[in-house]
C-alpha positions in Angstrom: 7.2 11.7 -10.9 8.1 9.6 -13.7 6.0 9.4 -16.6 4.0 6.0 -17.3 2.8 4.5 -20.9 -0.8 3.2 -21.1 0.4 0.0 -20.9 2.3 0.4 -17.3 -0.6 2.2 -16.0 -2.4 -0.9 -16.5 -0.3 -3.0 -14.7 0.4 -0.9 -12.0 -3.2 -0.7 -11.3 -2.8 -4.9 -11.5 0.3 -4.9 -9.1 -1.7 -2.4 -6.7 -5.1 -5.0 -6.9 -2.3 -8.0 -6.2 -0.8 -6.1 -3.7 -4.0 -5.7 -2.0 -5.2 -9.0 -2.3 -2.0 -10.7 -0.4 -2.5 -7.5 2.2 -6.2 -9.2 2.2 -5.1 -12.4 3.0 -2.1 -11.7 5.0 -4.6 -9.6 7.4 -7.0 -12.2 7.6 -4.8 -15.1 8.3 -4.4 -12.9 11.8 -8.0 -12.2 12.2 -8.2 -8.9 10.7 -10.9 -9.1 8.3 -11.2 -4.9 7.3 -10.0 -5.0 3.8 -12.7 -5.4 1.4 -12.0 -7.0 -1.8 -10.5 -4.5 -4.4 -13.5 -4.3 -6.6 -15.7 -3.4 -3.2 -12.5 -1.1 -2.0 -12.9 2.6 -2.7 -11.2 4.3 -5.0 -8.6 6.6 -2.6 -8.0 3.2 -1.1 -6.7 1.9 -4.9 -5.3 4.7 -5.2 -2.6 4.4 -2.3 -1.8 1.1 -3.5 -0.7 2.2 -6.4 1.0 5.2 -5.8 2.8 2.8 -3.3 3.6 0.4 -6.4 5.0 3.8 -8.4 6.9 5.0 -5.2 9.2 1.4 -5.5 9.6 1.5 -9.1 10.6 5.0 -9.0 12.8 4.2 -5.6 14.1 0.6 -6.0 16.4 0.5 -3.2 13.5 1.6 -0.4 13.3 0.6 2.9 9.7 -1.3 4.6 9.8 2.1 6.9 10.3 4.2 3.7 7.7 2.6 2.3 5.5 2.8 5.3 6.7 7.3 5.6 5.3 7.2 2.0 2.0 5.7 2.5 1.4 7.8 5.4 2.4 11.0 3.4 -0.6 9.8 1.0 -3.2 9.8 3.8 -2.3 12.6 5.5 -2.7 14.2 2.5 -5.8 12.4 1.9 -6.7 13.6 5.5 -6.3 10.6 7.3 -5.6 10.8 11.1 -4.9 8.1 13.8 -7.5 6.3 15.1 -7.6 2.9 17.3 -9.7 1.5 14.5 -9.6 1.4 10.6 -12.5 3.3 10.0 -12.5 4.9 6.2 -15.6 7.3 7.0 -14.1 8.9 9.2 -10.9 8.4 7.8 -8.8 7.0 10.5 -6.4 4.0 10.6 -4.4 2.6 13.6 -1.0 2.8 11.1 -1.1 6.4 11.0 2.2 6.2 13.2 5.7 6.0 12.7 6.8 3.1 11.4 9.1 1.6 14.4 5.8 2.2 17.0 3.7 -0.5 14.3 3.1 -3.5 15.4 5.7 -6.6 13.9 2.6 -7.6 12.2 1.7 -4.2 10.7 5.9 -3.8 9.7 5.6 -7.5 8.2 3.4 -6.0 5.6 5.4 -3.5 4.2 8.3 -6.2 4.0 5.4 -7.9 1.9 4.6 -5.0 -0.4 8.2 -4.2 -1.1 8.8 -8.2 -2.0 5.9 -8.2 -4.8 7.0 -4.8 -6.1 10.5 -5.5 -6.7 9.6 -8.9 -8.6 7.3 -6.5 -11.2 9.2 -3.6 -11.3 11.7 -5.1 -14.2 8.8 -6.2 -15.8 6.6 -2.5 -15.6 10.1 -0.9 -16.8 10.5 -2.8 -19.7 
């Protein structure tokens, strides 16, 4: 893993809370209201998102589905499982498949994700 300055820490952590804001809005604007706002979202929650804005920085030419096999590395090893509902007690999210069996909607988002990243990446690397 590459080695971040203060500085890009604290806009990664900005990207990720960006990141999760469009994911926010993008969700809701098909009636899928689950995301909480990122100062309500818990912290392993902010913590994917980020680790998802490091994994395209360090991997600028990833795919949506690499992007997708990533995040759900990070909850399976945050012990996530499959379940038909987003449920964060019990740690279970419908996504926890691979990525061709998502939903377009679902693969729309990590098209989204990737978009934002690559316009900060330049900008977190200077």
């Amino acid at each position: 893993m590459k080695y971040y300055t203060k500085e890009q820490e604290e806009l990664i952590e900005k990207v990720a809370e960006l990141l999760h804001n469009a994911n926010k809005i993008y969700c809701e604007s098909h009636n899928d209201f689950s995301l909480k706002d990122w100062n309500e979202t818990a912290d392993n929650i902010k913590r994917s998102a980020i680790d998802g804005v490091k994994y395209h920085i360090e991997n600028p030419d990833v795919t949506p589905e690499d992007s997708h096999n990533n995040w759900l590395k990070f909850k399976t090893d945050d012990g996530w499982v499959y379940g038909p509902i987003k449920d964060e007690a019990k740690k279970e999210h419908p996504c926890m498949v691979p990525y061709k069996e998502l939903p377009e909607m679902q693969q729309y988002k990590d098209r989204i994700f990737g978009t934002i990243c690559n316009l900060f990446t330049p900008i977190i690397n200077k």
